[in-house]
N, C-alpha and C positions, 0 to 999 in steps of 0.2 A: 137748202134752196137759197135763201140767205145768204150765205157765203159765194155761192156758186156765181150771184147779182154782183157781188163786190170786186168778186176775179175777175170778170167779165169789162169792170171798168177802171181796174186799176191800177197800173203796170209795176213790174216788178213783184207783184204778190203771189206767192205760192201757196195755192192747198193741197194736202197729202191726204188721204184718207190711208189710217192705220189699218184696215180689213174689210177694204173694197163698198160694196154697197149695203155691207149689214147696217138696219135702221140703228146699230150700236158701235158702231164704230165712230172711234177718234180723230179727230183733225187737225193736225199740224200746219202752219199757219205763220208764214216767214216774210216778214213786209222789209228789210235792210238785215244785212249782219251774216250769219255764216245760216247759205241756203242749202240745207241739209233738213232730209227728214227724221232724224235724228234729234237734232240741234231743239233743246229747252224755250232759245231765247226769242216768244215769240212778239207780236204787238201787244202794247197796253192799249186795251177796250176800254172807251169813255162813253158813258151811255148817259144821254141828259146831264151832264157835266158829273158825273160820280165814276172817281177809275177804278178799273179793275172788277167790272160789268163780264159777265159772259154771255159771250155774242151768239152761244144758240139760246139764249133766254129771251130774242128776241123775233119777231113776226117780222113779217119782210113787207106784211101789210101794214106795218105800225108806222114804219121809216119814212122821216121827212128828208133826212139827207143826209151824206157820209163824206166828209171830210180827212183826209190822211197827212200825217205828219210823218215825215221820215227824214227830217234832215236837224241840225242844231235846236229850230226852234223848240223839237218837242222836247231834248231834253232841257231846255230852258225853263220850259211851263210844269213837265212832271219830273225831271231830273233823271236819277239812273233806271229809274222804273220803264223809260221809254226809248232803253238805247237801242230796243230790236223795233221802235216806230210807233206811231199813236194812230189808232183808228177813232175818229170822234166821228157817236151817231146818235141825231137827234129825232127821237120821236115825235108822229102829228101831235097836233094842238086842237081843241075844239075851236070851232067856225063859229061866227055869230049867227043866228038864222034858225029856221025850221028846223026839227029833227032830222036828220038822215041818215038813215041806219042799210047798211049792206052787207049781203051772205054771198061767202065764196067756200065752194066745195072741189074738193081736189080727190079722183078716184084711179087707183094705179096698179099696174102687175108689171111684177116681173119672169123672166125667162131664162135658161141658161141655152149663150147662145152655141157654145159646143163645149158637150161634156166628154173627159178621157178615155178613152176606150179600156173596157178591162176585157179580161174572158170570162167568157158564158161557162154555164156548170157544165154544160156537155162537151165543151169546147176545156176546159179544168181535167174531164174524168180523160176523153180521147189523149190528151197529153201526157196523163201517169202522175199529174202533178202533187197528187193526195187523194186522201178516203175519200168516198161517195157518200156523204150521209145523207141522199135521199131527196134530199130538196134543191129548186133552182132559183136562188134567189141572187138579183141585182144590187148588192149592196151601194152604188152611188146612189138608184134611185129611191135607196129606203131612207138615206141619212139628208134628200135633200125633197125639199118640200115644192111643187109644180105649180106653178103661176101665183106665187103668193101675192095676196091683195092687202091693198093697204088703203085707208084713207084719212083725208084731211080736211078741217071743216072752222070757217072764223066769218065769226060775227059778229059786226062791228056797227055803234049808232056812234052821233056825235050831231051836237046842236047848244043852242043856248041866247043868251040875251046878253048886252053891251056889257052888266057887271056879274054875269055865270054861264061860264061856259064849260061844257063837261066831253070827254072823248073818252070812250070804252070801247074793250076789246075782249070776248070771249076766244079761247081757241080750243079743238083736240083734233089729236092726232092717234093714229089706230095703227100701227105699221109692222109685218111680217116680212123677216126676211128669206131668202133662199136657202140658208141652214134649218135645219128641223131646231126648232125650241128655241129659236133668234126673234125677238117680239119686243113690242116696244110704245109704251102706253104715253100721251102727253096730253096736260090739262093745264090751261093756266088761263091767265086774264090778265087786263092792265085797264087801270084808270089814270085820265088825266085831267084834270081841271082847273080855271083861271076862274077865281073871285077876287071883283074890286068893289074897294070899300071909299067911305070921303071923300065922293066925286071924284071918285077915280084916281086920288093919289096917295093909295097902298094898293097894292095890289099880292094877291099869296097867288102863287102857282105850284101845285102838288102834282108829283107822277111817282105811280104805285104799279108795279107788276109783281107779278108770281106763279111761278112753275114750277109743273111738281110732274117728276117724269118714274115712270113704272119700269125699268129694264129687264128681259130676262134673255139671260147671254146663253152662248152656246160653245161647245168643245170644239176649234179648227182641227182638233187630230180625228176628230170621224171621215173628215176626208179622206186622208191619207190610210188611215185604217179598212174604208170603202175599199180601196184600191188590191190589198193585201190581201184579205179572207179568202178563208176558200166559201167559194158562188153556190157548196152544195149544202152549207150549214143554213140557218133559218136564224132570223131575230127574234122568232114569238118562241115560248111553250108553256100551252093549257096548261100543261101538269104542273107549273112554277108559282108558287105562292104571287110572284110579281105579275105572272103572265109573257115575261120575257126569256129570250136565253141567256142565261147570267152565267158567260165559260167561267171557271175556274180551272185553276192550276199553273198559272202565270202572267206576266206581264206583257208577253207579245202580243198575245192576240186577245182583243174583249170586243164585245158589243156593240157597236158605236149607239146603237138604238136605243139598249139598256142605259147606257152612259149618259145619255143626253135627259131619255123619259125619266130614269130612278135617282136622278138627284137634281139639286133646284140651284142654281148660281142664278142671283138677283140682288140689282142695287135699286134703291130710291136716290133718286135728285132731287132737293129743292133750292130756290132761288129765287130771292124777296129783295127789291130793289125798291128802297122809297125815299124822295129827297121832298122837302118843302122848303120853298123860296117864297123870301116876302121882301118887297121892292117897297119904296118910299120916296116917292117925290118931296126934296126938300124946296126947291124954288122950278120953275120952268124949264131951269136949262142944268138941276142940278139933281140927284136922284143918288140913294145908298137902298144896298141889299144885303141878305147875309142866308145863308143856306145852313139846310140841317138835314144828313143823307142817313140811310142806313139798309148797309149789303148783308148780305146773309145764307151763304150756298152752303 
């Protein structure tokens, strides 16, 4: 969603999704340079001045503003790190003032809006195609999951007084995709906060996130498998220690159901981004700072 906001306003930028709308899918990400979905070389992410930030580790609720560099200056400021372009984005700031804390919930399904036609098992036996075994089963519809629901949920306070001001940010995310066994878990939060000290000339500004995301991917060959089988075989059998039908005796044809339910393909993500900056007014019109980041995916 994030990225979607930044396409939306910023010319020249391409995003690609590597496997359509699974909640697990990849994004290639092309601001200057060779615009292929292919192509490695994509912008260096500055987040809160710290590069090399990965820009789904942020809420689109957090974002103060987005800035793009695509010409000399960036490699000027980050060198060859930024010859495919610099995206700088900087997160809110707590407000002086009363607490003010807000909840945003996000509730979604998806749909497949035309699936390929195969043949029916009666429509399989009428044409001589193969054995009858008995049963009439739709293999697209068993490898692909109907109206998955997904949701999204962030909750955010931020307030404080002239020398403490604090901005936080809960978030998760619950998301199912249209593949059976495509899921996809996100947790994380971000603190931000400004303390001034000696009448206000030091001041520290800290900004802390972290996410931590659950994946469980799915096989793209159950599709094309869907397609294939004969419509008279079954994906269950009671009598199977698993409960499934587990063919043996080659590689051509398997289960797409067994394949996806009897084995577990899952990665964790995490991503900890924390910098503290402490600013020093030396005279009215003359001021030094010096920062200390540390990334961690």
């Amino acid at each position: 969603n994030l990225l979607l906001s930044i396409h939306d306003k910023v010319p020249g930028l391409t995003i690609s999704s590597s496997n359509g709308t699974d909640p697990n899918a990849g994004l290639s990400i092309q601001l200057r340079g060779i615009n292929s979905i292919n192509a490695g070389q994509g912008p260096l992410v500055v987040i809160d001045g710290v590069p090399g930030g990965d820009i789904n580790s942020v809420s689109r609720e957090d974002i103060e503003s987005i800035n793009v560099l695509r010409d000399a200056s960036a490699a000027a400021i980050y060198g060859t790190r930024a010859s495919g372009g610099v995206i700088l984005i900087t997160t809110k700031k707590a407000k002086i003032g009363a607490a003010n804390v807000t909840f945003t919930s996000e509730l979604f399904t998806e749909t497949i809006r035309k699936r390929p036609e195969s043949l029916s098992g009666d429509e399989f036996v009428n044409n001589g195609l193969g054995t009858d075994f008995g049963y009439r089963t739709d293999w697209y519809k068993e490898v692909t999951n109907k109206n998955p629901f997904s949701q999204r949920y962030v909750l955010n306070a931020n307030g404080g007084s002239e020398n403490a001001q604090v901005y936080a940010t809960a978030t998760m995310r619950d998301a199912k995709g249209i593949a059976i066994g495509s899921k996809r878990k996100e947790m994380g939060g971000r603190i931000n906060t400004i303390f001034k000290f000696f009448n206000g000339k030091a001041q520290l500004s800290t900004n802390l996130s972290y996410n931590q995301v659950d994946a469980d991917f799915t096989n793209n060959d159950i599709f094309n498998m869907a397609l294939v089988l004969n419509p008279t075989e079954t994906p269950y059998n009671p009598a199977d220690v698993t409960g499934y039908n587990v063919m043996v005796g080659g590689y051509e044809y398997w289960n797409p159901v067994a394949e996806v339910m009897l084995r577990k393909d899952q990665n964790q993500y995490k991503y900890l981004l924390a910098s503290s900056t402490l600013k020093i007014d030396l005279t009215k019109d003359l001021s030094t700072s010096g920062m200390v980041a540390v990334k961690n995916n």
